[in-house]
NUBA-476671 format. One record per residue: residue number from 1; z, x, y of N, C-alpha, C in turn; residue in three letters. Coordinates in pm, whole numbers, padded with zeros to 5 digits, m for minus. Layout:
BEGIN
NUM Z X Y Z X Y Z X Y ALA;
...
//
This chain:
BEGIN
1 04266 00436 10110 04174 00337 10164 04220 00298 10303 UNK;
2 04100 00281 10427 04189 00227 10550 04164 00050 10539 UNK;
3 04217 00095 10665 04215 m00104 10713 04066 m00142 10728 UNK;
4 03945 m00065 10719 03834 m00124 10738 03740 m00146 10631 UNK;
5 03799 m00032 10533 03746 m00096 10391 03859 m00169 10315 UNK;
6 03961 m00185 10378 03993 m00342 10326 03967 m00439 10379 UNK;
7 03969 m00432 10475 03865 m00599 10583 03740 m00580 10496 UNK;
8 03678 m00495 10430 03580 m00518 10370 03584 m00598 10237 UNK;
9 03695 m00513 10190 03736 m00596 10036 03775 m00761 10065 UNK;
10 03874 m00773 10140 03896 m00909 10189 03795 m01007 10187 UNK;
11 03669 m00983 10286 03600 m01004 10294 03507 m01067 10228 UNK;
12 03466 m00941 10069 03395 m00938 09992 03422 m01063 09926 UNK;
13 03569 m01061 09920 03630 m01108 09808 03648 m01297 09793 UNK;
14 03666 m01293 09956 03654 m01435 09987 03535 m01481 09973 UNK;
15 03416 m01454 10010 03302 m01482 10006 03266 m01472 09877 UNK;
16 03288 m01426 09777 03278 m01423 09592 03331 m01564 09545 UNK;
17 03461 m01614 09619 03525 m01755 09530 03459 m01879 09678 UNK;
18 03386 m01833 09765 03396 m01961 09872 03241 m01885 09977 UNK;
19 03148 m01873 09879 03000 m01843 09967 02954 m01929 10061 UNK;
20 03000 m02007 10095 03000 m02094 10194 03041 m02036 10368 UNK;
21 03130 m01936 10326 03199 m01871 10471 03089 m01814 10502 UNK;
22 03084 m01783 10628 03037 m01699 10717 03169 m01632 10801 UNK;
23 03129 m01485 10759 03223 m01399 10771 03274 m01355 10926 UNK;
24 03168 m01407 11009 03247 m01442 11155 03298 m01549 11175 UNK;
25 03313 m01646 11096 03382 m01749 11111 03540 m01726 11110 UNK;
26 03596 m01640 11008 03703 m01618 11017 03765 m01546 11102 UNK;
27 03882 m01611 11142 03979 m01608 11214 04142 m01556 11163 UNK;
28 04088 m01401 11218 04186 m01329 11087 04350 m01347 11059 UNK;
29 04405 m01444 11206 04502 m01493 11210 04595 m01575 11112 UNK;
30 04483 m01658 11115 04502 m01833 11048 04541 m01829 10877 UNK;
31 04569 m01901 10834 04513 m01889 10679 04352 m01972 10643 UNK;
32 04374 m01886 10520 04224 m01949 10461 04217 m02111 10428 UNK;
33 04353 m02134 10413 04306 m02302 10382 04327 m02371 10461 UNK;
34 04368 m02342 10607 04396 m02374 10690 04227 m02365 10772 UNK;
35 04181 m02321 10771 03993 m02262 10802 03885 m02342 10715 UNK;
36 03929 m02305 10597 03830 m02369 10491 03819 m02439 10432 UNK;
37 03787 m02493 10304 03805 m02568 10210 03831 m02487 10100 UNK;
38 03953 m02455 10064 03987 m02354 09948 04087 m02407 09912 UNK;
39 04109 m02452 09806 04205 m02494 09708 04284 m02369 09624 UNK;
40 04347 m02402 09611 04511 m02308 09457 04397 m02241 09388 UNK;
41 04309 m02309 09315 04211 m02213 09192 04167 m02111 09298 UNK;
42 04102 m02138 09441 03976 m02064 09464 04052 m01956 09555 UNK;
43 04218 m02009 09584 04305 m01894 09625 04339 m01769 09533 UNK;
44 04406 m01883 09404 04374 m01753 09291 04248 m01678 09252 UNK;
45 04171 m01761 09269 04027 m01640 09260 03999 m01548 09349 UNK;
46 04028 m01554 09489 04031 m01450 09553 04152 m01350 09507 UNK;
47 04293 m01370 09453 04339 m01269 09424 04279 m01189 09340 UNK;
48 04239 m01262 09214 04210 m01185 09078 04131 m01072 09151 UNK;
49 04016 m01142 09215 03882 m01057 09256 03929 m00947 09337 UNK;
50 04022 m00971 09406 04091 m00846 09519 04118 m00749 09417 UNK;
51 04250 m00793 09296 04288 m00691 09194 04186 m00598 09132 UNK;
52 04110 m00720 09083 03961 m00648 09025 03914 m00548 09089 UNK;
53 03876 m00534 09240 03784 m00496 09302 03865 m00359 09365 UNK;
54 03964 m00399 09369 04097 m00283 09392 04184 m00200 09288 UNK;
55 04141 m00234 09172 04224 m00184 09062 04360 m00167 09059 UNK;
56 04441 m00304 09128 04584 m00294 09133 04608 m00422 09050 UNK;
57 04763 m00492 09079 04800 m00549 09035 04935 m00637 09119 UNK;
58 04894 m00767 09188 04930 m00798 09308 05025 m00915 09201 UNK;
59 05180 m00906 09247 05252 m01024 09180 05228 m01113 09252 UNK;
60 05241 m01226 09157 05251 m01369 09219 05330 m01361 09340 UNK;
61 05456 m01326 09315 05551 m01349 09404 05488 m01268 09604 UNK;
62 05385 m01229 09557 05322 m01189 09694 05232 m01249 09726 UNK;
63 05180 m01334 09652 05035 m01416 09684 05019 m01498 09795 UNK;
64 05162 m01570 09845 05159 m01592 09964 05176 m01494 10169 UNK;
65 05177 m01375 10104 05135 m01287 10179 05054 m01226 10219 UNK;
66 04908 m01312 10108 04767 m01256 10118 04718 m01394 10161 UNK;
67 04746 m01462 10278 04711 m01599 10263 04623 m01616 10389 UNK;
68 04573 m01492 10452 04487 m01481 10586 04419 m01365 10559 UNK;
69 04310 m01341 10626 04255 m01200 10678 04320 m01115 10695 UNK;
70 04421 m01121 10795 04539 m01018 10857 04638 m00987 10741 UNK;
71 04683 m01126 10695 04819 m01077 10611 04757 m00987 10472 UNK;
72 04648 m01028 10452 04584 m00949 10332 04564 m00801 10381 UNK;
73 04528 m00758 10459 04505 m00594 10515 04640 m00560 10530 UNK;
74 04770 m00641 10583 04871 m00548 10597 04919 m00549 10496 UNK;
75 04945 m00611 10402 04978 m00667 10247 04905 m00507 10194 UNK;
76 04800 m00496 10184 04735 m00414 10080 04740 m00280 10157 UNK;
77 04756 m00258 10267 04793 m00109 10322 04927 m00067 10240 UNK;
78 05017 m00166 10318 05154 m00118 10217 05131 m00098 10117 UNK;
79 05040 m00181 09995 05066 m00172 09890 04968 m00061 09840 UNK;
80 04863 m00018 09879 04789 00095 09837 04867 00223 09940 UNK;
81 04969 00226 09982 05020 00363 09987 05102 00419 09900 UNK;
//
């Protein structure tokens, strides 16, 4: 998978727990709760949905490495190679 169908998954995925975004809004830098209104549940719901939608299996202990646009694409390159 490249980096642009994971900006897609990312994407998808945020907008599944927080339809409220508009996907140029984000600022792939930043974090999401730092941007939005996303709380712990609707952070974990974007993981699950990433796993789901990716058929992996992301430890906790990385969840704070998926905590932006950016860190989520470099996060999941590494981890889907």
């Amino acid at each position: 998978m490249n980096e642009e169908n994971l900006n897609t998954q990312v994407i998808e995925s945020l907008i599944a727990v927080a339809p409220e975004i508009a996907p140029e809004e984000i600022n792939p830098a930043v974090s999401f709760r730092d941007q939005f209104d996303i709380d712990s549940i609707d952070f974990l719901n974007f993981i699950l949905t990433l796993e789901k939608q990716l058929g992996i299996k992301i430890p906790e202990v990385d969840y704070p490495k998926l905590s932006s646009q950016q860190g989520s694409i470099n996060y999941l390159l590494k981890f889907l190679r």
